[in-house]
N, C-alpha and C positions, 0 to 999 in steps of 0.2 A: 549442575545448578540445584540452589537447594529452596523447595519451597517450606516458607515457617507457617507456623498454625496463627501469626495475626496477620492482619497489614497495618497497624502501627506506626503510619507513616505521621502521625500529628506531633512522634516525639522531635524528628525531623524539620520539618518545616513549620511547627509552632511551638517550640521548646522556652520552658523558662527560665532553664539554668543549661546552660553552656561548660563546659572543660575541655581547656586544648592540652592537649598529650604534647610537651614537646615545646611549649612555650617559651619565648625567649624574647628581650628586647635588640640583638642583634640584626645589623642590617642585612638586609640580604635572602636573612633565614625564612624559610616558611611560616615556621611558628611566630615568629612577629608580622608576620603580614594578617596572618590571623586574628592576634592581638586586638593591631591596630583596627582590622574590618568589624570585631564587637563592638566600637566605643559607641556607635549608634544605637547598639542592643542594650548595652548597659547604660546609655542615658535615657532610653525607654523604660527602663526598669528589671530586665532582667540579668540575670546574675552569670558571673564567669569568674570561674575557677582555671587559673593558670596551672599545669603542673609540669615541674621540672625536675629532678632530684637536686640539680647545681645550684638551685637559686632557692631565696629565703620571700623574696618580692620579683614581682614583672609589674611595670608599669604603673607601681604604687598598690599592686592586689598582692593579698598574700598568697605567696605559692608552695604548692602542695607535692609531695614527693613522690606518690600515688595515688589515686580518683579514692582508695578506703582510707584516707587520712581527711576527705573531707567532710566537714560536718553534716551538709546539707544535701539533699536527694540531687542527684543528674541527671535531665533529661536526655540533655546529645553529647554526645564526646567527637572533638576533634581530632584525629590522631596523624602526627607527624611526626613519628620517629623512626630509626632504622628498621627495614622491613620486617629483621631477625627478632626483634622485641614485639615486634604487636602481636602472636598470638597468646603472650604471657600477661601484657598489658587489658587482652580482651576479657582473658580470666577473670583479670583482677574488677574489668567493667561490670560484669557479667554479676560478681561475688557483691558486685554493689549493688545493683540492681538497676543499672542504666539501660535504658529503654532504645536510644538510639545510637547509632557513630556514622560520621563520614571520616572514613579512613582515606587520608591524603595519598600515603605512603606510597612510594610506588617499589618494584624490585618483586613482583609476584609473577604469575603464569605469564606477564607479558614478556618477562628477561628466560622464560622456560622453567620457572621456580611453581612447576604446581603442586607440592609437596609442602611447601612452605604455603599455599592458597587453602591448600585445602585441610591443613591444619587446624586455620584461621577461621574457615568454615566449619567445620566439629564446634568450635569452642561459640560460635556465633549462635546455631540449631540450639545448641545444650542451655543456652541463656535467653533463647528468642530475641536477641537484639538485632533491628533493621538495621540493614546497612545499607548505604551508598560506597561506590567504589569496590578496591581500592583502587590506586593510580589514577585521582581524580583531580580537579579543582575546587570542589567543593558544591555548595546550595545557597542561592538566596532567594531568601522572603522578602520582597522589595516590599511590598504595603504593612508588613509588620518588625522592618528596621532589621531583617537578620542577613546580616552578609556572614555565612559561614565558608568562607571562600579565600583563597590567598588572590583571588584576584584584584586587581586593581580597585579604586575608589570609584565606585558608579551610583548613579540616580538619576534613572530612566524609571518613574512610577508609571505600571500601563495596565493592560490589558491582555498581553502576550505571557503567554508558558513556553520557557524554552529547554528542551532536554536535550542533550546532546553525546554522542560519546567520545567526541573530538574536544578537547580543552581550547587547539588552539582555533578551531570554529566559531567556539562558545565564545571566547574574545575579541573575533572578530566581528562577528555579529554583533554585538557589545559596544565596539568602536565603533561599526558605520552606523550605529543606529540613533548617536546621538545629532548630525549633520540630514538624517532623515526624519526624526523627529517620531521615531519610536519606542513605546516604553514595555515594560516589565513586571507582569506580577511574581512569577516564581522562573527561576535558571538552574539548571540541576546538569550537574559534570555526572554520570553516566560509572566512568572508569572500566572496570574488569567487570562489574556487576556478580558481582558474588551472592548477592541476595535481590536487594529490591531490581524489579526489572524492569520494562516502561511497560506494560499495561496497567501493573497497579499503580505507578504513577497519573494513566490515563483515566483508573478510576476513581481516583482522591479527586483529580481534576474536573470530572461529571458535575461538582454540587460546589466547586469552587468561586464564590461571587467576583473575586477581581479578575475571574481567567475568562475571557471572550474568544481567543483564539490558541491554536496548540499547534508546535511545529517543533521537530525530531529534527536531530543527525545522526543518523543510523548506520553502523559499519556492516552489523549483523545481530539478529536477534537470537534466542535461546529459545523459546518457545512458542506454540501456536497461538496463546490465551491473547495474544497482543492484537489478533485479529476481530476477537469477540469484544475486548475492550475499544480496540478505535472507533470499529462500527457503533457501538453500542453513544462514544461519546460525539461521535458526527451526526447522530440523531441531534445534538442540543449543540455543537459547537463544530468549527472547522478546526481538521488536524492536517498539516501539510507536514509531509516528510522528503527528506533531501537523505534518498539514499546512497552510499558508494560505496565500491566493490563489485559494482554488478557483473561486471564481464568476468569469467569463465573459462579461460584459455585454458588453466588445470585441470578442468574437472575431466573426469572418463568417461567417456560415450560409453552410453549401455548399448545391449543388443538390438533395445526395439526402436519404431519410430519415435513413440513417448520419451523415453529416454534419454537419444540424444538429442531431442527439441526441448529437451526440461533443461533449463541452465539457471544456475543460479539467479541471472536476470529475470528469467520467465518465472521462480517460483515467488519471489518476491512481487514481480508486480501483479500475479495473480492475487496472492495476499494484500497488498494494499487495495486491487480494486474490489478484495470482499468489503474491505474494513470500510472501504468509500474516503478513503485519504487522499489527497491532493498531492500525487507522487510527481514531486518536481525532479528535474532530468538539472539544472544549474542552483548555482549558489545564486543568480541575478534571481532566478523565476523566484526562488522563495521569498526573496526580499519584497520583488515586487507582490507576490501573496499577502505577505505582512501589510505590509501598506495599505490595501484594499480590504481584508477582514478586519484589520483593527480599526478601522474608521469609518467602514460605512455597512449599512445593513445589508440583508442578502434581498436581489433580485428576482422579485415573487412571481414572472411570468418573462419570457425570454424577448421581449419586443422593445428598443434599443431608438432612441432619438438622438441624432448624434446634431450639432451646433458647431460651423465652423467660418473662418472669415478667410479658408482657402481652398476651393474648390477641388483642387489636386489631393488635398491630405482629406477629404472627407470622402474623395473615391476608394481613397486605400483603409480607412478606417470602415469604410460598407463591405471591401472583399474581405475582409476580416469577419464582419460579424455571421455573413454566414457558415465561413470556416470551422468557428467555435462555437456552434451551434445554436444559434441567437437570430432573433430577425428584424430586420429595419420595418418599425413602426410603421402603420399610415395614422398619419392626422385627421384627427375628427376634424369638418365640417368649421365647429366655432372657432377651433385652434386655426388654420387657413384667416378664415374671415379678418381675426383679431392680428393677427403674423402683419398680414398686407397694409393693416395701420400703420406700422413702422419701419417698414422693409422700404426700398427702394425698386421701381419696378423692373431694375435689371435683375434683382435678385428672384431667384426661382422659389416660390413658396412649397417647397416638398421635403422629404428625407433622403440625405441628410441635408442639414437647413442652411443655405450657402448665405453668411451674411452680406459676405462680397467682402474685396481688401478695405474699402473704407470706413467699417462697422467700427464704429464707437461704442463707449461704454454703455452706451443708454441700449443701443441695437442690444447687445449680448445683455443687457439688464432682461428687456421685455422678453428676448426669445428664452431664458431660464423660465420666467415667468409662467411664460404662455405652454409650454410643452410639458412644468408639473402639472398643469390642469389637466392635461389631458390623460385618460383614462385608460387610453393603448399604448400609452410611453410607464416601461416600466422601469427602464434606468436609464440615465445621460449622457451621455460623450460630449466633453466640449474641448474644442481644438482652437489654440491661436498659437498664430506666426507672426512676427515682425513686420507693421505695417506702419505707413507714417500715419494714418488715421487710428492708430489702434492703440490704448492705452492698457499696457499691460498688467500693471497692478492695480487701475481703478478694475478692469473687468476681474481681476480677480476678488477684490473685494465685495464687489455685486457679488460674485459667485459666492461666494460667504458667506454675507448677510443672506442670502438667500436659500443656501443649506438651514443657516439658523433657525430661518425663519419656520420652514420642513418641520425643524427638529422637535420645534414650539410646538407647534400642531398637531405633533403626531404622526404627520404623512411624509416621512423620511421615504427616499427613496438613493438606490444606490449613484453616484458622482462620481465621474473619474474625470480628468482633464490631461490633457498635454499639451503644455506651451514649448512649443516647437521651435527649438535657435537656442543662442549661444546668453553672449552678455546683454541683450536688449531685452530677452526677456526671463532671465535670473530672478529679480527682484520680485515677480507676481510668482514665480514656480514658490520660490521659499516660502510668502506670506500662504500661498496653496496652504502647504507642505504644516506651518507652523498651525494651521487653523484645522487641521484633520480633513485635509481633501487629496487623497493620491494623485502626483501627477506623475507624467511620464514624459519620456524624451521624446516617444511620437505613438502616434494615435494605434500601430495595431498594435502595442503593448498596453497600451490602457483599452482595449475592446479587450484583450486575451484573460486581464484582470477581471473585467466584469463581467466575462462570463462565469469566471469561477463562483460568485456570487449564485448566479442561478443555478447553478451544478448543486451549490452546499444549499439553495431552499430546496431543491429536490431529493438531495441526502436527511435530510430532517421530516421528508414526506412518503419515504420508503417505507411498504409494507413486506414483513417478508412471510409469506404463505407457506407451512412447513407442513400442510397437512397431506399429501400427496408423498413426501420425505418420512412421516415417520409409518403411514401404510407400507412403504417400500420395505423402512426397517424389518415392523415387525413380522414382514412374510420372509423375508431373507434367515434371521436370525429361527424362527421356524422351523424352516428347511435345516439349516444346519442344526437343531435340535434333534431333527427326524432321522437326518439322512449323513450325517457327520460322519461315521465311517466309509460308508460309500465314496465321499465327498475327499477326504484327507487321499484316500487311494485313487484319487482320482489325480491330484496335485501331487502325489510320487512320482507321477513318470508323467508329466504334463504337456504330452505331443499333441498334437493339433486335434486330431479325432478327442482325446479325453479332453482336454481343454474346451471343448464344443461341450463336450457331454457335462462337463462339469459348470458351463456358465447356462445350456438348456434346461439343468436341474435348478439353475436359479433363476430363472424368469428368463432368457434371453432367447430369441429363435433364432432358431439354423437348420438347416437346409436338412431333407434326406441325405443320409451316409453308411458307406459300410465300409470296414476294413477287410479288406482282403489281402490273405496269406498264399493267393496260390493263383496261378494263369486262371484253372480254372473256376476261383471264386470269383473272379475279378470280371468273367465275362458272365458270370450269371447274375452277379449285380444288379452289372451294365445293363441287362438285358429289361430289367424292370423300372429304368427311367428312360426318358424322351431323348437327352442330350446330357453329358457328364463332364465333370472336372474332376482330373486323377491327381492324385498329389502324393509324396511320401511322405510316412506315420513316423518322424524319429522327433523325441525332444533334441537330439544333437545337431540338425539340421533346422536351424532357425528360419535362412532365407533360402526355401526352396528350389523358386526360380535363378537362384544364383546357382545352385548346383544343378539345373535343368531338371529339377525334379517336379515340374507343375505343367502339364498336359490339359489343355482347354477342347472339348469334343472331341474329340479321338474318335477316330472311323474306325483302326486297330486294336481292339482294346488288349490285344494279347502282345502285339508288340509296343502298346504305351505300357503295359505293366512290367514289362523285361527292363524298357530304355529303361524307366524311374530306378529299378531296384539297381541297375549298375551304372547308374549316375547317382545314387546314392552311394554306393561301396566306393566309388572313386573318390567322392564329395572327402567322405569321412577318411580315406586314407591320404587323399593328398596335403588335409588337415591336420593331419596327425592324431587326428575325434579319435579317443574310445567311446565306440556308440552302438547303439541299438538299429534296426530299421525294424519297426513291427508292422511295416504290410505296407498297403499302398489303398490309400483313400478313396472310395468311390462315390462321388458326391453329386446331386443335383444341382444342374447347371443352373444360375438363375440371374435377373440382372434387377438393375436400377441406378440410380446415381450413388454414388459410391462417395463414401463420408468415412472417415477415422473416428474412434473413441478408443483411448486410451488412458490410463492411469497408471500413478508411478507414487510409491512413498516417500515423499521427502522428511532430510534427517529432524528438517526444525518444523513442519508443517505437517506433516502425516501427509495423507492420501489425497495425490492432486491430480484432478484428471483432464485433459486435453482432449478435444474436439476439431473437426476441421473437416474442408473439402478434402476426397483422397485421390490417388494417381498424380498429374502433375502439379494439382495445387498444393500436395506434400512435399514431396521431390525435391522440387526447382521455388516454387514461391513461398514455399513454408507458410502459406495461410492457415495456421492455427489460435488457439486461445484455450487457453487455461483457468481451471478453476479451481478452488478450494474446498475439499468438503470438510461440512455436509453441504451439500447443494443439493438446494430446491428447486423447484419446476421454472419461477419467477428468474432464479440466478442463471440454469441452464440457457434459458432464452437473452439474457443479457450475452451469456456466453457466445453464442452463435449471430447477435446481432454486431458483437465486436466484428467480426469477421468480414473480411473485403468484398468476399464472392460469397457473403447472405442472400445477398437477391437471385442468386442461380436456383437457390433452394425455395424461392416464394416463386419461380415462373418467370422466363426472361424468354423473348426471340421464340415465341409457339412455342418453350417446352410447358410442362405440367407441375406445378406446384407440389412439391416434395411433400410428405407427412411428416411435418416440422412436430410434431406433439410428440410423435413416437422417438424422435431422433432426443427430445427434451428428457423424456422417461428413459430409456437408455444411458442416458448422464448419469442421470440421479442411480439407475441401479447400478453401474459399474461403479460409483462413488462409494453406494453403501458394502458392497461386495467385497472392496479394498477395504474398508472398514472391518469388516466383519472378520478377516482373513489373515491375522498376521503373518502368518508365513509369505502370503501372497505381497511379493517387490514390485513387481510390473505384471501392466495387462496390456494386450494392443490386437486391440477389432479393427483387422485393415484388409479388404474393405468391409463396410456395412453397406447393401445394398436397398435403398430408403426408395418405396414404391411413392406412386401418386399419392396426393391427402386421403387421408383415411385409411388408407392400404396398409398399412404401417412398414414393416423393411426386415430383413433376412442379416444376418453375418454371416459374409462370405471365407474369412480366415481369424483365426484368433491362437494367439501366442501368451502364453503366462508363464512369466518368470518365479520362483519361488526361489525363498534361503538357503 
């Protein structure tokens, strides 16, 4: 991947002169479909240059036989010719001084041609020209008339950014969005991405005024920067991404815990939950995301009034809302009083609001009414079903005017509805639908929607505290200033005792230990701690206890020092290991609840570290969570709040509340460590023994991988 010295993307997405590579009026052809998609760019006013060698005209323009035969400056070049010609054709862009291309072309690294990619890339660097693609469908600027795209005839004007690296995603999305009633400010085909990538995308789109919401199709990313971009644009916008690939049947278990719980799956969704993206698991979820950020505002405190004329669908729209972490309002006092004017006194005046089956349009007029006033409702749910009393598109037009009404004012607040059924009540869902109110098939998919609402005001109200993350740096980096030789030979032969010694030199605690070479070093040790854990000293012997090399108090210390050494010699030869044993560990025994930290360098992320309950909630329940660094103290604890069995670690059933701050600082310095450390692949603290609050916690075993 190569990155260029601009980002340049305005030649792209606001160009004023246009050239397609490849132009033709033939049916069928790319280059006519390209053609035909500028006629709305050039009745706007900007200019397109056809070029062909074959032809003298396309489509009544004069056409060019290469981009240096035309008179006039190019901003973007379309290129749709045989694969073999475009790094001669980019020359020739390049000698003109064209600024951008979306190379259509496909027949690159995706057919195994990356020699013919990376040609194309030399020739791209040496001229700085941004590209989209190649093997792409192109870009469009729907608010400024640019279809540069062989795709079909579309105008959908909205609100949404779609990038995608699936073409035929891009078009499907495309087609269902016109039956749903969603529009388009900018669509970007993604391709092989040889140059622009989606975070600078993400960044043009920060200060973009048509773009409201942003949503990806991601196969896979090239680098980390896309994490610092998304975060940076969910402060001001929602970005929902719809990733595939995730699963990992390929990949190869490393040695350690980290390792093989790092799966492709796990590294990405760690990276979206830094960047604070809306990581949809379906193609439904994101549409129904669409829906709900391009039309209503975000949900500025989590407390949910729901409105319904069926008692059954407003019980399953309440176990929802606290599923997705939202809560059923109470009614102020006036809201009740004013309710009981127009209710019927079979109806229960509480949350959520049962109109009853015979609620008419006027009932669901007043009860909109009545619950924006109130000050503990901070967004809507309204539900209807097929009732003879129930007029399905009059209440939807109340619901309407009465959004409008909101809009007037100022005091928008988030709407979501679901008319529940078939053909009876179609004709209110559409008028919904066409007036900017998301509806849904049934109520806890519109609670699931609006909570996302609250999620993105609380991603816009993120503070993130790095002051605790750069003390950590600068005392790490420090030590390795000081201590760098020591340190390097310490990660040469990286067995358990130096791997202690080398993560003690950089802030970590661990246990009194000695290596012992002999019966009788081992028993003189011994003799100066209370109770001991024996282990053997080889890097070649990863899991010790699998080779019976891990003795827990030992009464014998003379024949636990014998067993270890010749259950190590066996270990190693029945493996086939050429290996080392340098002694046998003599360590004080120590306890507490026992937690993992580990870290692992991923190829597209760098340094991602993993946290978790240890013993059987690694094991068997794989209770972990992932993080991205740099992580901060604020992320860490996000970190460990994801976690199932968090509450073991705050005090459950008379135990003692863990030293959760210390297990937080341990994050961030194993983060910075893997930072600091290229050689360093993997780290895994299993266990860490984490005293009561205050007490802070000991590492009981620690394993580092290196190149």
């Amino acid at each position: 991947m190569v990155k260029f010295m601009s980002n340049g993307l305005e030649a792209i997405f606001n160009p004023k002169s246009v050239a397609v590579i490849g132009a033709t009026e033939i049916e069928g052809k790319v280059g006519q479909s390209l053609m035909k998609n500028l006629k709305s760019f050039m009745e706007k006013g900007g200019n397109v240059y056809p070029i062909n060698k074959k032809y003298d005209e396309v489509y009544g323009l004069k056409c060019y036989g290469s981009v240096l035969d035309v008179p006039g400056d190019i901003d973007l070049v379309l290129v749709s010719i045989p694969a073999k010609f475009v790094p001669g054709t980019m020359e020739e862009c390049g000698k003109k001084g064209v600024k951008g291309s979306i190379i259509i072309t496909a027949g690159f690294s995706e057919v195994g041609d990356h020699s013919l990619e990376e040609k194309t890339i030399e020739i791209l660097k040496k001229y700085d020209i941004r590209t989209i693609g190649p093997n792409c469908l192109g870009v469009i600027n729907m608010h400024d008339e640019l279809n540069a795209s062989f795709s079909k005839d579309f105008d959908q004007k909205g609100n949404i950014a779609f990038i995608s690296q699936s073409g035929a995603i891009m078009t499907a999305l495309m087609d269902i969005s016109i039956p749903l009633n969603l529009g388009y400010s900018k669509i970007v085909s993604m391709g092989n991405k040889i140059d622009v990538q989606e975070d600078e995308i993400l960044d043009y789109l920060a200060d973009d005024e048509h773009t409201d919401v942003v949503v990806l199709y991601v196969e896979g990313l090239k680098n980390e920067k896309f994490i610092d971009s998304a975060r940076a644009l969910s402060h001001k916008k929602p970005v929902i991404v719809l990733k595939s690939g995730k699963s990992d049947a390929g990949a190869k278990a490393a040695s350690s815990h980290t390792g093989s719980l790092a799966g492709n799956a796990q590294m990405y969704e760690a990276a979206f939950k830094k960047g604070m993206v809306f990581d949809v698991e379906t193609f439904e979820e994101m549409v129904d995301l669409l829906k709900i950020f391009s039309t209503q505002p975000v949900m500025k405190g989590n407390n949910v009034g729901i409105i319904t004329n069926a008692g059954g669908f407003g019980v399953l729209a309440t176990d929802m809302v606290s599923k997705y972490g939202l809560k059923m309002a109470e009614f102020e006092e006036k809201t009740i009083t004013e309710l009981k004017k127009y209710l019927p006194d079979t109806s229960g005046v509480s949350n959520p609001l049962d109109l009853i089956g015979d609620a008419d349009t006027d009932r669901y007029k007043h009860a909109f009414e009545e619950l924006a006033k109130d000050s503990n409702v901070d967004g809507i749910v309204v539900i209807l079903t097929p009732q003879g009393m129930t007029d399905d598109i009059g209440a939807a037009k109340e619901l309407v005017k009465f959004q409008d009404a909101l809009r007037a004012k100022g005091e928008a607040i988030p709407i979501v509805a679901a008319w529940v059924g078939g053909g009876s009540v179609a004709e209110g869902a559409e008028y919904l639908k066409e007036h900017e109110i998301p509806t849904f098939m049934c109520p806890e998919l519109a609670v699931k929607a609006l909570s996302a609402t609250y999620q993105q005001y609380l991603n816009q109200n993120v503070v993130d505290d790095g002051e605790y993350l750069k003390k950590v740096q600068e005392e790490i980096y420090a030590i390795k200033a000081e201590k760098g030789d020591e340190l390097r030979e310490l990660l040469a032969n990286p067995n358990e005792n130096n791997a202690k010694e080398f993560l003690k030199i950089n802030g970590v605690p661990t246990p009194g230990r000695y290596v012992a070479t002999s019966v009788e070093e081992a028993v003189k040790y011994a003799s100066t701690m209370d109770k001991v854990v024996m282990k053997v000293v080889s890097a070649q012997i990863l899991h010790k206890s699998d080779a019976g090399c891990v003795l827990i108090a030992p009464t014998d210390i003379e024949g636990a020092y014998n067993t270890i050494i010749e259950n190590g010699t066996q270990y190693l030869a029945q493996k086939g290991e050429t290996g080392v044993i340098d002694g046998v560990l003599i360590e004080e025994f120590v306890e507490g609840k026992e937690i993992i930290i580990g870290g692992k360098k991923d190829e597209v992320f760098g340094p991602v570290i993993m946290t978790g309950l240890g013993g059987i909630f690694v094991e068997v329940m794989k209770d972990v969570t992932f993080g991205v660094h740099p992580i901060t103290k604020n992320y860490a604890e996000d970190m460990l709040k994801q976690l199932r069995t968090y509450k073991i670690l705050e005090g459950v059933r008379g135990e003692p509340k863990r030293d959760i701050e210390f297990i937080k600082e341990l994050i961030v310095r194993v983060g910075v460590i893997m930072e600091a450390y290229d050689e360093i692949q993997e780290i895994d603290i299993n266990p860490v023994f984490v005293k009561e609050d205050g007490k802070k916690g000991v590492i009981g075993d620690a394993l580092i991988m290196t190149k």
